[in-house]
C-alpha positions as CSV (number, residue, x, y, z in Angstrom):
1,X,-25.1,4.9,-42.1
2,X,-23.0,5.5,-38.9
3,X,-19.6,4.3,-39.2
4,X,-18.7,5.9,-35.4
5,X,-20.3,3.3,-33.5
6,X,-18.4,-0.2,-34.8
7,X,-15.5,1.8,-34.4
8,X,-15.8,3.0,-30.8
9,X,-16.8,-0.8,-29.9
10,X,-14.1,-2.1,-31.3
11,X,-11.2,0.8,-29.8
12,X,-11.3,-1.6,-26.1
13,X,-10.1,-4.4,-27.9
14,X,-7.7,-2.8,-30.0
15,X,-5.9,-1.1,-27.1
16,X,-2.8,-2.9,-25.8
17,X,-2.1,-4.6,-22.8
18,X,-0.2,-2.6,-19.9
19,X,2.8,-4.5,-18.7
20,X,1.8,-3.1,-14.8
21,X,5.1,-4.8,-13.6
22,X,7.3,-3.3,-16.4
23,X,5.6,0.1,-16.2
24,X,5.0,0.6,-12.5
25,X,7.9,1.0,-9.8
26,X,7.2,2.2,-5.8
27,X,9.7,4.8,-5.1
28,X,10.4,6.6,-2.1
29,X,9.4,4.9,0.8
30,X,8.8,5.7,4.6
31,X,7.0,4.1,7.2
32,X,6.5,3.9,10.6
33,X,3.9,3.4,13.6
34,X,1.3,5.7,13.6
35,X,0.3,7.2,17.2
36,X,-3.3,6.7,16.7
37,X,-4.0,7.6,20.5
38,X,-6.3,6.6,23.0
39,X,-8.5,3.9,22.0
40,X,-10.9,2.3,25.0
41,X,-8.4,3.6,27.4
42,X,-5.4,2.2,25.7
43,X,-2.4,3.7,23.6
44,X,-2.6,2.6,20.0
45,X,-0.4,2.2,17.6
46,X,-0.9,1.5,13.4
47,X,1.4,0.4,10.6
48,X,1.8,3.3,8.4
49,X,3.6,3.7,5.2
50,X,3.9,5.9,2.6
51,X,5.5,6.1,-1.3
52,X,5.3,7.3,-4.6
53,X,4.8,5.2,-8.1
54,X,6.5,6.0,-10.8
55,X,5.4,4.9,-14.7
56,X,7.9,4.5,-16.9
57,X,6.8,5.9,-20.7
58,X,3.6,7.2,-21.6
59,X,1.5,4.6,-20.9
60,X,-2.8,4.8,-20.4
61,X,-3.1,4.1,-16.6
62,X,-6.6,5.2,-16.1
63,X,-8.4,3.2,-13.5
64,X,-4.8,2.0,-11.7
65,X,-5.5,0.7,-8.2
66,X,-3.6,-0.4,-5.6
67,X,-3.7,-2.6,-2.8
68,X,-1.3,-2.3,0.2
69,X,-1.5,-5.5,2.4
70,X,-0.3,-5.5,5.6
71,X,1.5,-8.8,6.7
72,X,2.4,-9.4,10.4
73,X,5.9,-11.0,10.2
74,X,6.2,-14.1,12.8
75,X,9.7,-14.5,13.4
76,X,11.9,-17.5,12.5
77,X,14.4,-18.1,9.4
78,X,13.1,-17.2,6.8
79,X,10.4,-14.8,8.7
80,X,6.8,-15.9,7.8
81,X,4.0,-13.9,7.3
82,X,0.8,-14.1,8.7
83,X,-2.1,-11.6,7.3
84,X,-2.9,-8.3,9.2
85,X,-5.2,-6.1,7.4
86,X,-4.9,-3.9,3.9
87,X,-5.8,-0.7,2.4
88,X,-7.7,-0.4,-1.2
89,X,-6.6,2.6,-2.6
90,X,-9.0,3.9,-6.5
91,X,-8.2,6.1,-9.2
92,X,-4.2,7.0,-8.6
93,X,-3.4,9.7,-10.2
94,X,-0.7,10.9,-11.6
95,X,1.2,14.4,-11.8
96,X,3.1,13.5,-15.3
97,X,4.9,10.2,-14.5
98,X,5.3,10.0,-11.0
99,X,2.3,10.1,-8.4
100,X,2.0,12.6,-5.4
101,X,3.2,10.4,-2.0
102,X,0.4,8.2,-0.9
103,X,-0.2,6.7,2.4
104,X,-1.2,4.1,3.4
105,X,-2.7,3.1,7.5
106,X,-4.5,0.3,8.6
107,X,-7.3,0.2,11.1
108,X,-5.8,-2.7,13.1
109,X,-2.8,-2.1,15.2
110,X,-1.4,-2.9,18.8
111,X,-2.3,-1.4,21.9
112,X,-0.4,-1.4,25.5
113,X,-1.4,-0.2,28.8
114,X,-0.7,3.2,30.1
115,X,1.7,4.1,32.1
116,X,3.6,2.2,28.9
117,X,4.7,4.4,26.7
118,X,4.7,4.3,22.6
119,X,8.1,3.8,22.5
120,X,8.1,1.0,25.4
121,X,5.5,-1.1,23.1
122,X,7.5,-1.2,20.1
123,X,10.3,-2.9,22.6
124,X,7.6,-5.3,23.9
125,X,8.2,-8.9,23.8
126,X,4.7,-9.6,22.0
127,X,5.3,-7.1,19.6
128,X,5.5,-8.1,15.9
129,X,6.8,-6.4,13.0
130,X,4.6,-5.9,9.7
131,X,5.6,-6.4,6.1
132,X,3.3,-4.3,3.4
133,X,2.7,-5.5,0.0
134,X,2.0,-2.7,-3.1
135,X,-0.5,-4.1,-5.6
136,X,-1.6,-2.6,-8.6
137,X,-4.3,-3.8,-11.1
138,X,-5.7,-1.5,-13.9
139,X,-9.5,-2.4,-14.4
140,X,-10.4,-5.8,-14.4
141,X,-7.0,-6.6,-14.7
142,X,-4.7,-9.4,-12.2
143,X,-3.3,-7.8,-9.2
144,X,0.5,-7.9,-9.6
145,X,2.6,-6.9,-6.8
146,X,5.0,-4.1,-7.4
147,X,6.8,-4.4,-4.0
148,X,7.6,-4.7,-0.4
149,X,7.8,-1.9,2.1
150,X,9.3,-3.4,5.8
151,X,7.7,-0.9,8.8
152,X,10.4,0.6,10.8
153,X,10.1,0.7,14.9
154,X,9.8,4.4,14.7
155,X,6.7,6.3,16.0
156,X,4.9,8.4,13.5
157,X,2.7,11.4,15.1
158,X,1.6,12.7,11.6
């Protein structure tokens, strides 16, 4: 008789929920616009930013993803946003309870003509700003949003 076996099927459903929201915070953020050079004769520039996550206690967060969408922000009061592109980021990992920076660039961006320079299209009338949004799901989990991350107007060149 094998007793292992009902056991180890049974260990899933035993296991508690993770609170992601309660658990979970984004720490130390930076962003910017990414000099993603010449693209089809163009400069190009992509949102870029970058953070940590921290967990609090010692919680199971195997199989943590996150999400990181990139929202174009249309301006009026209060701002609206309009969708831009995102990033799936698998398997975080974690160096105890805090996770090595991560950073996140899309493939979409702006490009301007030469002779304008990278710093003369951030100042561009049709420029828009970009909003990212840090979601996190464990397994087949909801995404929950952990929080916002508003791209500065400064170039980035690494």
């Amino acid at each position: 008789m094998t007793v292992c076996l009902p056991l180890l099927v049974l260990l899933p459903a035993c296991m508690s929920a993770v609170d992601i929201k309660q658990t979970l915070q984004v720490t130390d953020t930076g962003g910017g616009w990414y000099d993603a050079g010449i693209v089809g004769g163009k400069n190009k520039l992509v949102p870029s930013v970058t953070f940590g996550v921290r967990k609090t206690g010692d919680a199971n967060l195997r199989g943590l993803s996150l999400n990181v969408v990139f929202k174009r922000l249309t301006p009026g009061t209060p701002a609206t946003e309009e969708e831009f592109d995102d990033v799936f980021i698998q398997n975080v990992d974690f160096a105890g309870n805090q996770t090595a920076p991560i950073t996140a660039r899309t493939e979409n961006g702006y490009t301007g003509e030469p002779p304008q320079s990278r710093a003369e299209m951030l100042q561009n009338t049709q420029f828009r700003d970009v909003r990212a949004r840090v979601f996190a799901k464990i397994g087949a989990s909801q995404w929950v949003e952990l929080g916002a991350i508003d791209v500065p107007r400064a170039i980035l060149t690494k």
